[in-house]
mmCIF file as Biopython writes it, N, C-alpha, C and O atoms, coordinates in Angstrom:
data_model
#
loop_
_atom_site.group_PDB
_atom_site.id
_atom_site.type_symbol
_atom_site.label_atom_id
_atom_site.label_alt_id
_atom_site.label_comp_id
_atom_site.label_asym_id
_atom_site.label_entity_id
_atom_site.label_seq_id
_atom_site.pdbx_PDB_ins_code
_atom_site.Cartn_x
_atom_site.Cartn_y
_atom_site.Cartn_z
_atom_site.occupancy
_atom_site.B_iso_or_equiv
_atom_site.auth_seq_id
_atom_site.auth_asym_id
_atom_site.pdbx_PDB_model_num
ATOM 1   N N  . UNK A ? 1  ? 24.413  -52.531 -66.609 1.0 0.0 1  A 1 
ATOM 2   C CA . UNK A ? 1  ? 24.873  -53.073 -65.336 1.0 0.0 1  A 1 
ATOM 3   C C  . UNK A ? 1  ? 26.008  -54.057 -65.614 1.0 0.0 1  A 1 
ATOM 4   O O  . UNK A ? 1  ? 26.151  -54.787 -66.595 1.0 0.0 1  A 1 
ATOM 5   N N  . UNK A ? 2  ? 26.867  -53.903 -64.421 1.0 0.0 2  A 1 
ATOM 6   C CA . UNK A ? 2  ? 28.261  -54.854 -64.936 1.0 0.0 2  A 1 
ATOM 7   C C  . UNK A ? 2  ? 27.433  -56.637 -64.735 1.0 0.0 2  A 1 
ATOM 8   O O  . UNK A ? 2  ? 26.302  -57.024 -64.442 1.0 0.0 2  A 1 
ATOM 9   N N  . UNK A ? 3  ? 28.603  -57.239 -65.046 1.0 0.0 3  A 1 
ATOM 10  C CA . UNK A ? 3  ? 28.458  -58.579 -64.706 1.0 0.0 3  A 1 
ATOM 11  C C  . UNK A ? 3  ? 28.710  -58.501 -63.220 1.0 0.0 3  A 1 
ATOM 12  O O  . UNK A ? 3  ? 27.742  -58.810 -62.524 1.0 0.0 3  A 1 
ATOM 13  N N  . UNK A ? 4  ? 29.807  -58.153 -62.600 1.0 0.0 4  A 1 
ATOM 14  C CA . UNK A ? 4  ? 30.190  -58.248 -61.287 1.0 0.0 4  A 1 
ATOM 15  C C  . UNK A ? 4  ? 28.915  -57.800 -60.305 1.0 0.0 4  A 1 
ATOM 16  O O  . UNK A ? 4  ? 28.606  -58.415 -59.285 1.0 0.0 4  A 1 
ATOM 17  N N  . UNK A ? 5  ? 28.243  -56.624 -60.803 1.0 0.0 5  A 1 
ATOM 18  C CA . UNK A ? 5  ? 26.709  -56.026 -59.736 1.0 0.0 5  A 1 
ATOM 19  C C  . UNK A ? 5  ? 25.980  -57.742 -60.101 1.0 0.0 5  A 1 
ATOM 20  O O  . UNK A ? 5  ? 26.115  -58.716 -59.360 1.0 0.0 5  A 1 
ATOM 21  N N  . UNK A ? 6  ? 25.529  -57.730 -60.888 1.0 0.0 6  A 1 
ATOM 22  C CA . UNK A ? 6  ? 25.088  -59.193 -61.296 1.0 0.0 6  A 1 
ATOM 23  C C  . UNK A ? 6  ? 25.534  -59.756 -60.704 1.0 0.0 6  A 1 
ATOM 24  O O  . UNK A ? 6  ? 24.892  -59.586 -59.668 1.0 0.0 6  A 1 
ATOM 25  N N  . UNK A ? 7  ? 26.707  -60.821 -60.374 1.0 0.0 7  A 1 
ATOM 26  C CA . UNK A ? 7  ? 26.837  -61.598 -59.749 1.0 0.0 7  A 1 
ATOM 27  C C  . UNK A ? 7  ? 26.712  -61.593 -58.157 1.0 0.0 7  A 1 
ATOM 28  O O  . UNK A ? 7  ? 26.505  -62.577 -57.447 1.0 0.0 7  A 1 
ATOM 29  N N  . UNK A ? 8  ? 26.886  -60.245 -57.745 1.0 0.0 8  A 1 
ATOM 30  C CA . UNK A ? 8  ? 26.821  -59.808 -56.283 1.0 0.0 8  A 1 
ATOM 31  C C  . UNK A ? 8  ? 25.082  -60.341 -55.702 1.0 0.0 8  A 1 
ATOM 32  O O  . UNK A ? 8  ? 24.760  -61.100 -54.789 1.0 0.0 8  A 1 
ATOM 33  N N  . UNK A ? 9  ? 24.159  -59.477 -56.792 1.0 0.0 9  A 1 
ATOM 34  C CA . UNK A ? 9  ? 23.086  -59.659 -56.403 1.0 0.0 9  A 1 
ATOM 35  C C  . UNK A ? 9  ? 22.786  -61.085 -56.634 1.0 0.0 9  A 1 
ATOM 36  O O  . UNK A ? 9  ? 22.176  -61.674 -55.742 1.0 0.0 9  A 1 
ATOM 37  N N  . UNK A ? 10 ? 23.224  -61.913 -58.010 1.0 0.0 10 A 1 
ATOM 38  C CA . UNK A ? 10 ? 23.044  -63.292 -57.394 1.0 0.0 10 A 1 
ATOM 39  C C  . UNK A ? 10 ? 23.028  -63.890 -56.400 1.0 0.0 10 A 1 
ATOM 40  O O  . UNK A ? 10 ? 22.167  -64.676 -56.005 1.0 0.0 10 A 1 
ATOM 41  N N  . UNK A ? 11 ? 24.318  -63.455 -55.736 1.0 0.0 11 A 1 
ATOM 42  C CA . UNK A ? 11 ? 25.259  -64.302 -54.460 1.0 0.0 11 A 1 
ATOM 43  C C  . UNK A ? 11 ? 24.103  -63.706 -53.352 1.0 0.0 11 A 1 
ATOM 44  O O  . UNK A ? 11 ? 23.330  -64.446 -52.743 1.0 0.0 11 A 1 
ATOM 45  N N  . UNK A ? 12 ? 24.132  -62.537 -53.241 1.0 0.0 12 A 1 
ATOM 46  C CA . UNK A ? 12 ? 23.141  -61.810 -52.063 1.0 0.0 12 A 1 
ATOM 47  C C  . UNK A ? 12 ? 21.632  -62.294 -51.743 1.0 0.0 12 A 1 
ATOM 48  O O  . UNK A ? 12 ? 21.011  -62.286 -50.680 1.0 0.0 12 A 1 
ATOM 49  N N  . UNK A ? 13 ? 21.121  -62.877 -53.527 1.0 0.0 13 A 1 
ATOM 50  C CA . UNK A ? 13 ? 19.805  -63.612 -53.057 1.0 0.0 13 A 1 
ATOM 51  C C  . UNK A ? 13 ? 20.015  -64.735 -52.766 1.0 0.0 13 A 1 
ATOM 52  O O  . UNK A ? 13 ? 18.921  -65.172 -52.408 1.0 0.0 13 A 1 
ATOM 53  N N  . UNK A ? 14 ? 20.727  -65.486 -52.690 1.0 0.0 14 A 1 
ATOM 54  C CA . UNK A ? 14 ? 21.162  -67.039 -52.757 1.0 0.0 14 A 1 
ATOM 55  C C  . UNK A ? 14 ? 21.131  -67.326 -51.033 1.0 0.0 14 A 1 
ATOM 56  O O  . UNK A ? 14 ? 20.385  -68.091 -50.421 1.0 0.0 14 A 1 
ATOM 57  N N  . UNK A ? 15 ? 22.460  -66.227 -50.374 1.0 0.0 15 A 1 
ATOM 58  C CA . UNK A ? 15 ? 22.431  -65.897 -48.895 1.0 0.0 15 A 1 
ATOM 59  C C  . UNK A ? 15 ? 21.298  -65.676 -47.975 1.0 0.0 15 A 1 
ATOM 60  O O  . UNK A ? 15 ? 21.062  -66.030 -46.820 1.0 0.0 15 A 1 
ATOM 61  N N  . UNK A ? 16 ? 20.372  -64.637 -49.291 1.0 0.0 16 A 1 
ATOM 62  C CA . UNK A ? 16 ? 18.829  -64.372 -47.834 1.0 0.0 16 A 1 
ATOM 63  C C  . UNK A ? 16 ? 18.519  -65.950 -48.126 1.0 0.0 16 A 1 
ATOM 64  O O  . UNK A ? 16 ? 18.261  -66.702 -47.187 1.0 0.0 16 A 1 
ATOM 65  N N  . UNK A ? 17 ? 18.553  -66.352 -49.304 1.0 0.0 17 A 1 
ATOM 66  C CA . UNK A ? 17 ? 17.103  -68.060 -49.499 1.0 0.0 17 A 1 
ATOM 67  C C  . UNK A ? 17 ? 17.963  -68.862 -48.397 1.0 0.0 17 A 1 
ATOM 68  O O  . UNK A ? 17 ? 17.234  -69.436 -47.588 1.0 0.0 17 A 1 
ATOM 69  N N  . UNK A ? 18 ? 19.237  -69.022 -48.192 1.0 0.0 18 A 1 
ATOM 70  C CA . UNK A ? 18 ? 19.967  -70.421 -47.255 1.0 0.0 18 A 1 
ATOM 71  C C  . UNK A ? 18 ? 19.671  -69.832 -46.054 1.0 0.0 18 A 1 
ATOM 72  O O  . UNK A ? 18 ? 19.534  -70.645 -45.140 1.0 0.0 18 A 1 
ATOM 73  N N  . UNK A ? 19 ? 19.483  -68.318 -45.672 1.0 0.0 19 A 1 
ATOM 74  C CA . UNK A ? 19 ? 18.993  -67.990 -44.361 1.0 0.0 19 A 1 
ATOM 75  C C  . UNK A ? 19 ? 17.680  -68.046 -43.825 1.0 0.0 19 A 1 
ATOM 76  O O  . UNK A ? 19 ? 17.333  -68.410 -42.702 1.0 0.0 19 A 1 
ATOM 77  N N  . UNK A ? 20 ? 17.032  -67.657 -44.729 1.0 0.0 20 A 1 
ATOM 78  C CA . UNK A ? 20 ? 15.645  -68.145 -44.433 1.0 0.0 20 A 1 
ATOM 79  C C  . UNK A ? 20 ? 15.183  -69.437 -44.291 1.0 0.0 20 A 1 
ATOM 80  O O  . UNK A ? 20 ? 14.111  -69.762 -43.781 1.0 0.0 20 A 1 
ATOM 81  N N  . UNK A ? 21 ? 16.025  -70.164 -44.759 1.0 0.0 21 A 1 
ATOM 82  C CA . UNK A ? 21 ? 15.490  -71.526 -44.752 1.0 0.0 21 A 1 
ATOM 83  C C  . UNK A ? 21 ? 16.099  -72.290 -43.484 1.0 0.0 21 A 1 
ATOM 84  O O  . UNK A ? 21 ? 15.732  -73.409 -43.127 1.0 0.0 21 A 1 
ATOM 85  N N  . UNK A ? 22 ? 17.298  -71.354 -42.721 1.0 0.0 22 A 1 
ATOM 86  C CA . UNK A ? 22 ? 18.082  -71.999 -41.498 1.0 0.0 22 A 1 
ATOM 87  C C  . UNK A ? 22 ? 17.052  -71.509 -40.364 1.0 0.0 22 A 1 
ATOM 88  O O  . UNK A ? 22 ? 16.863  -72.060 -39.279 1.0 0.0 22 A 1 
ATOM 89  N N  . UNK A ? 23 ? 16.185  -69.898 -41.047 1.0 0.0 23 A 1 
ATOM 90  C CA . UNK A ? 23 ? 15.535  -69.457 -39.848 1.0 0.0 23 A 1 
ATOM 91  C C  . UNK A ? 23 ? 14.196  -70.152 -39.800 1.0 0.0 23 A 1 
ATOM 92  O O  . UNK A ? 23 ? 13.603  -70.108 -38.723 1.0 0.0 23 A 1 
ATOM 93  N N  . UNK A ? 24 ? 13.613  -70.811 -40.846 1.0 0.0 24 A 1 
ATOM 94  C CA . UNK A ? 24 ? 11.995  -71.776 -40.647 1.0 0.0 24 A 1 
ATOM 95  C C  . UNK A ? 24 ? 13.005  -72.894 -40.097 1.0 0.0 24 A 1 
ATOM 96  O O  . UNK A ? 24 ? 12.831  -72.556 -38.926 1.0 0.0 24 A 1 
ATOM 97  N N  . UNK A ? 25 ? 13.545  -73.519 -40.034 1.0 0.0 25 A 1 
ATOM 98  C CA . UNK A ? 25 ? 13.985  -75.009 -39.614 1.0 0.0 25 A 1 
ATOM 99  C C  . UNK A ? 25 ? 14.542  -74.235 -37.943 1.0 0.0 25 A 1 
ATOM 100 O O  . UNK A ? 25 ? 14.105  -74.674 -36.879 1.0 0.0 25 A 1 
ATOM 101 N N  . UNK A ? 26 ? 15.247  -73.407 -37.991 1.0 0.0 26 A 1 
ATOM 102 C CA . UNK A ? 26 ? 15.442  -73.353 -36.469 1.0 0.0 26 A 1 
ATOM 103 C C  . UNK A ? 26 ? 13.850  -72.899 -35.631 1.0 0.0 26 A 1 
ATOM 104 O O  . UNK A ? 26 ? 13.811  -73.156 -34.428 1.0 0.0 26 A 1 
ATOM 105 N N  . UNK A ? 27 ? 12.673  -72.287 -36.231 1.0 0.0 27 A 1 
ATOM 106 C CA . UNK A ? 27 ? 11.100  -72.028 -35.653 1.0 0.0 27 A 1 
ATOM 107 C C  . UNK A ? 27 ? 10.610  -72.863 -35.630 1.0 0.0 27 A 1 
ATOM 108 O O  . UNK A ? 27 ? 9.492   -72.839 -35.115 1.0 0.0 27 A 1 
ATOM 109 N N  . UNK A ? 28 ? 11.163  -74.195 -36.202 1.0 0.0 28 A 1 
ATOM 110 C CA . UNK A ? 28 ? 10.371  -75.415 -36.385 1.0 0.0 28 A 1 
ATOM 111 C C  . UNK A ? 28 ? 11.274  -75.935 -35.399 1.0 0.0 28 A 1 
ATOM 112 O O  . UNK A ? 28 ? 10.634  -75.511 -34.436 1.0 0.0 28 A 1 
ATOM 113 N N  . UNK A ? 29 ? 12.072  -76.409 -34.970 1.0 0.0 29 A 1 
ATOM 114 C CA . UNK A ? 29 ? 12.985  -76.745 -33.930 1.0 0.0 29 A 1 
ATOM 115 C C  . UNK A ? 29 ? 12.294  -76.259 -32.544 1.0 0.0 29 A 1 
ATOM 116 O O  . UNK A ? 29 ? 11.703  -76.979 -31.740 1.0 0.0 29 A 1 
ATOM 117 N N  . UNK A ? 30 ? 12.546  -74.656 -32.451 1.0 0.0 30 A 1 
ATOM 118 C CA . UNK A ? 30 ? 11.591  -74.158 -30.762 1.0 0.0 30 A 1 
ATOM 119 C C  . UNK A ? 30 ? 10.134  -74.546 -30.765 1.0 0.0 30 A 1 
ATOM 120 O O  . UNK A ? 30 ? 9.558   -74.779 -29.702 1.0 0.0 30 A 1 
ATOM 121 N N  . UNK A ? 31 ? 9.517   -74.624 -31.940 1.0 0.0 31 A 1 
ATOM 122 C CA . UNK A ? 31 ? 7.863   -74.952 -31.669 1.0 0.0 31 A 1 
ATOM 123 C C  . UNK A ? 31 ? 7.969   -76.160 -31.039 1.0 0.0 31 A 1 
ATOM 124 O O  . UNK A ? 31 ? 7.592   -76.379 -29.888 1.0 0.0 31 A 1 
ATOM 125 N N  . UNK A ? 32 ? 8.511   -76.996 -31.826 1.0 0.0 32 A 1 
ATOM 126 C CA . UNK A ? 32 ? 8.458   -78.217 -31.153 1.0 0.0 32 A 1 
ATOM 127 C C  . UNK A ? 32 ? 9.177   -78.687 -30.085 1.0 0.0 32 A 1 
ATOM 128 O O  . UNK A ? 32 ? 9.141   -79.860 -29.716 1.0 0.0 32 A 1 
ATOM 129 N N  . UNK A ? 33 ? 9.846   -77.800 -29.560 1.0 0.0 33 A 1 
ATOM 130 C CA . UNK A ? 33 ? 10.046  -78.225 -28.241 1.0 0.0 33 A 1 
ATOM 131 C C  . UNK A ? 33 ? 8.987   -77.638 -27.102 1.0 0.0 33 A 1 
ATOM 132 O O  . UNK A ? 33 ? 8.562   -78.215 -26.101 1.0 0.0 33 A 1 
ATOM 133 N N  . UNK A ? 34 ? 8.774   -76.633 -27.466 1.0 0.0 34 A 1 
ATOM 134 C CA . UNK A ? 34 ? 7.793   -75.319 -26.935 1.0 0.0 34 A 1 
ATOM 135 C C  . UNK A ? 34 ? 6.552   -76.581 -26.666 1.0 0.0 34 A 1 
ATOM 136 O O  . UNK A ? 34 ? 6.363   -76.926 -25.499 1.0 0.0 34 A 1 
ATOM 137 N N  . UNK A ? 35 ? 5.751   -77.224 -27.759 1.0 0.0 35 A 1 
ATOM 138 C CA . UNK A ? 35 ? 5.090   -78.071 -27.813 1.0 0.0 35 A 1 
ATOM 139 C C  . UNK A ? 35 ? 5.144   -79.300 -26.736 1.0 0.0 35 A 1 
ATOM 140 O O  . UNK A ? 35 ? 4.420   -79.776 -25.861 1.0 0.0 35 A 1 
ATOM 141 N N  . UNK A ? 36 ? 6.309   -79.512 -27.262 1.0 0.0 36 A 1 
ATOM 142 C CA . UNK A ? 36 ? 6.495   -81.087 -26.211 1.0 0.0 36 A 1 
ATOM 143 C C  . UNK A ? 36 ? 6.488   -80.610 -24.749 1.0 0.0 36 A 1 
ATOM 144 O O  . UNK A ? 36 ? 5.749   -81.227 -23.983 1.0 0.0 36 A 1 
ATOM 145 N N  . UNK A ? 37 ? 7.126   -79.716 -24.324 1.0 0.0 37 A 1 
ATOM 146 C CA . UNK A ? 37 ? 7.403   -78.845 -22.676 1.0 0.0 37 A 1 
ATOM 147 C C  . UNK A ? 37 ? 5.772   -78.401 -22.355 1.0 0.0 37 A 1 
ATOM 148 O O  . UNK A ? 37 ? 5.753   -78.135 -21.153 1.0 0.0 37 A 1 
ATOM 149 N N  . UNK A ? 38 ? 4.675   -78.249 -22.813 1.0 0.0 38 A 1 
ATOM 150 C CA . UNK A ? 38 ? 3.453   -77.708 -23.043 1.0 0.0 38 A 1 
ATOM 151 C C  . UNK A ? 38 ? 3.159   -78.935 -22.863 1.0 0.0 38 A 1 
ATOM 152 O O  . UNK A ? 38 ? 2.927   -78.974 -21.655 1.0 0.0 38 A 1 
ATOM 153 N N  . UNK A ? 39 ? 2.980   -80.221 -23.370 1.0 0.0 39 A 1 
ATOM 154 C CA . UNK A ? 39 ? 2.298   -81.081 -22.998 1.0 0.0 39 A 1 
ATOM 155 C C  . UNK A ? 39 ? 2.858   -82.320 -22.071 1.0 0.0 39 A 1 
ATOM 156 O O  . UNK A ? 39 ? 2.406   -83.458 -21.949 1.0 0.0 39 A 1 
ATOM 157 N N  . UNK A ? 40 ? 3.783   -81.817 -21.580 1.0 0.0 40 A 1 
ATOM 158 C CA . UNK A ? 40 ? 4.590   -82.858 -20.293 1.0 0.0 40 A 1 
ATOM 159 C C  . UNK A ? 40 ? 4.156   -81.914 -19.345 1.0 0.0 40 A 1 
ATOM 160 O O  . UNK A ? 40 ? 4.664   -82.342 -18.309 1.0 0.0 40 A 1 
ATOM 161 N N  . UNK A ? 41 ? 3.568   -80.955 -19.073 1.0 0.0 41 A 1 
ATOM 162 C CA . UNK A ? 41 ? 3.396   -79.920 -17.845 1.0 0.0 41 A 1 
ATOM 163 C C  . UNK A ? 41 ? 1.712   -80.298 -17.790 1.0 0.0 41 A 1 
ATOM 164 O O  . UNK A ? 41 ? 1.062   -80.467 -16.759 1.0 0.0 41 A 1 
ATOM 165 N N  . UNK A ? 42 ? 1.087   -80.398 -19.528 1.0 0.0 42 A 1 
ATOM 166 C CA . UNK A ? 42 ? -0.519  -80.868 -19.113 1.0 0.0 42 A 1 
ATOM 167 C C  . UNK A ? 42 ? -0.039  -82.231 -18.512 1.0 0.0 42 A 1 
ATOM 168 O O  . UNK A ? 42 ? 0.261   -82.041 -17.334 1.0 0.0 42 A 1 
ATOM 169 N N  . UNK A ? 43 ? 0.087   -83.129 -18.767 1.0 0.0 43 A 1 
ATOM 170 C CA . UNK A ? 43 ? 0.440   -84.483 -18.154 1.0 0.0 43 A 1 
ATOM 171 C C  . UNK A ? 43 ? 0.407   -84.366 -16.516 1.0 0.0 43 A 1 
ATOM 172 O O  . UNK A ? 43 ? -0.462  -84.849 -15.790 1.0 0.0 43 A 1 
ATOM 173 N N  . UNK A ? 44 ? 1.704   -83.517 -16.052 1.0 0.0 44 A 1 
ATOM 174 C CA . UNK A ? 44 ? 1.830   -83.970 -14.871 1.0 0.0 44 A 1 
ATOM 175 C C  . UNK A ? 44 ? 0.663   -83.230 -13.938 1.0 0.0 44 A 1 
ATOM 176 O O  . UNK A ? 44 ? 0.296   -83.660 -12.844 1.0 0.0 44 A 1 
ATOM 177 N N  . UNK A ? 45 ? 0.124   -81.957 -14.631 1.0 0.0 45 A 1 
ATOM 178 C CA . UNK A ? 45 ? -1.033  -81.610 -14.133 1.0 0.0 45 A 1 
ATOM 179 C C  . UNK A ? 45 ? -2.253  -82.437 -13.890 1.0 0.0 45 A 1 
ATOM 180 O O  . UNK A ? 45 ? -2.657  -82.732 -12.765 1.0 0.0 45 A 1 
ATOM 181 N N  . UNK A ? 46 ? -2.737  -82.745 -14.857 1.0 0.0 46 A 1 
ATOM 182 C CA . UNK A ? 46 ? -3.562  -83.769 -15.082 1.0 0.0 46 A 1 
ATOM 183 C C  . UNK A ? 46 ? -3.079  -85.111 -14.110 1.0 0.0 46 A 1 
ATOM 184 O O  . UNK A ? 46 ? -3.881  -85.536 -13.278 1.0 0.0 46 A 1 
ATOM 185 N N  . UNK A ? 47 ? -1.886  -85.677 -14.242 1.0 0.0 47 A 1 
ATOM 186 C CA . UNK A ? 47 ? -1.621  -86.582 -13.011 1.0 0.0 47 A 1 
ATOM 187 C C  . UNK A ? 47 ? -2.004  -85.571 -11.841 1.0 0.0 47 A 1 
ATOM 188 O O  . UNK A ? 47 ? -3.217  -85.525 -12.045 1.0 0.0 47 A 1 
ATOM 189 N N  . UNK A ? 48 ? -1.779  -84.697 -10.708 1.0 0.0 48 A 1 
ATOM 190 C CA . UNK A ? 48 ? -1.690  -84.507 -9.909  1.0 0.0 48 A 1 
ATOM 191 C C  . UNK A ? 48 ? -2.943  -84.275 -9.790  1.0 0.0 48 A 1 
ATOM 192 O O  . UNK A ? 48 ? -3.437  -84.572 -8.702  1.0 0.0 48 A 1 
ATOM 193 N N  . UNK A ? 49 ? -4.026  -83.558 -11.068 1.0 0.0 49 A 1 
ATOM 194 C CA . UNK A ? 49 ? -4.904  -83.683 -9.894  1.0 0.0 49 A 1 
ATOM 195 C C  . UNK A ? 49 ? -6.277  -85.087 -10.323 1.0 0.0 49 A 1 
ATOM 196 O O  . UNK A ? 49 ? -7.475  -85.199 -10.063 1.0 0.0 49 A 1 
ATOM 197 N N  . UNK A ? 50 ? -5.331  -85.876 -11.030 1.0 0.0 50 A 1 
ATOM 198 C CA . UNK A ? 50 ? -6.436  -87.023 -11.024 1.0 0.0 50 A 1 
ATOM 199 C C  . UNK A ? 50 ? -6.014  -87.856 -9.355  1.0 0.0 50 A 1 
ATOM 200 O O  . UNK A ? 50 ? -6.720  -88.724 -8.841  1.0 0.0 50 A 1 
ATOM 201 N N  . UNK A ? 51 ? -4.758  -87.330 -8.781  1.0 0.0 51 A 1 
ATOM 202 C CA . UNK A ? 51 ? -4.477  -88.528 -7.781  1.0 0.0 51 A 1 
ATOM 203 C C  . UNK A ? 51 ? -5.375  -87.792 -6.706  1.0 0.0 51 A 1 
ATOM 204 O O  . UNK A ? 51 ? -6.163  -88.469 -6.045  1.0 0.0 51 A 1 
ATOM 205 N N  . UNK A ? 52 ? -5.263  -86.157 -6.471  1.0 0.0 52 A 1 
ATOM 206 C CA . UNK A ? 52 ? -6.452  -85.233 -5.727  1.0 0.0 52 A 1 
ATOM 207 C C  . UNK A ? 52 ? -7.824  -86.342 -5.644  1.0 0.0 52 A 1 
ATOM 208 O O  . UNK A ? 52 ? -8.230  -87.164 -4.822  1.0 0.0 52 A 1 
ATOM 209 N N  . UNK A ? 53 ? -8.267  -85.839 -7.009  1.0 0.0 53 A 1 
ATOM 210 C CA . UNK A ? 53 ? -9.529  -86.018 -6.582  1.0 0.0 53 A 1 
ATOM 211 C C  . UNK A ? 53 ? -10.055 -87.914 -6.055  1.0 0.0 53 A 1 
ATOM 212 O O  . UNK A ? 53 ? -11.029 -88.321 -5.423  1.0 0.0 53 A 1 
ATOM 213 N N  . UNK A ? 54 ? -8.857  -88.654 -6.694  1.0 0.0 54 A 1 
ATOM 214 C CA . UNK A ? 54 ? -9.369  -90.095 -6.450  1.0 0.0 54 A 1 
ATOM 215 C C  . UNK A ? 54 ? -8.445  -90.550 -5.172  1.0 0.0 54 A 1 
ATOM 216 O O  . UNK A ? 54 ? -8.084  -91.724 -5.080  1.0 0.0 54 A 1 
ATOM 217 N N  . UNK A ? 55 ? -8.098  -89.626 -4.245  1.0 0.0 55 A 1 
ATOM 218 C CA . UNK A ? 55 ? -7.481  -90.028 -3.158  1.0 0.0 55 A 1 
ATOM 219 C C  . UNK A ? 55 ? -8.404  -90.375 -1.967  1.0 0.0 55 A 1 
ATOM 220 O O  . UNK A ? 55 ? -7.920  -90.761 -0.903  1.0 0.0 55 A 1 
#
């Protein structure tokens, strides 16, 4: 095998590892918003119907 196939496939695994690692940090980015939007909706639920029932 040349050096040049070699270096290609270097470069080519190097590209998937910096992508994979942009694609867990961007899943970690939507969870946690996904998360936070999920528990500001229990909140205001929970407000509305604690004011229900103690009205």
């Amino acid at each position: 095998m040349s050096s040049s196939d070699q270096e290609n496939r270097q470069r080519n695994r190097e590209i998937a590892e910096n992508e994979a690692k942009r694609e867990a940090v961007s899943n970690v980015r939507v969870s946690t918003w996904a998360i936070a939007l999920t528990v500001l909706a229990g909140v205001i639920v929970f407000g509305i119907a604690w004011a229900w029932l103690n009205r």
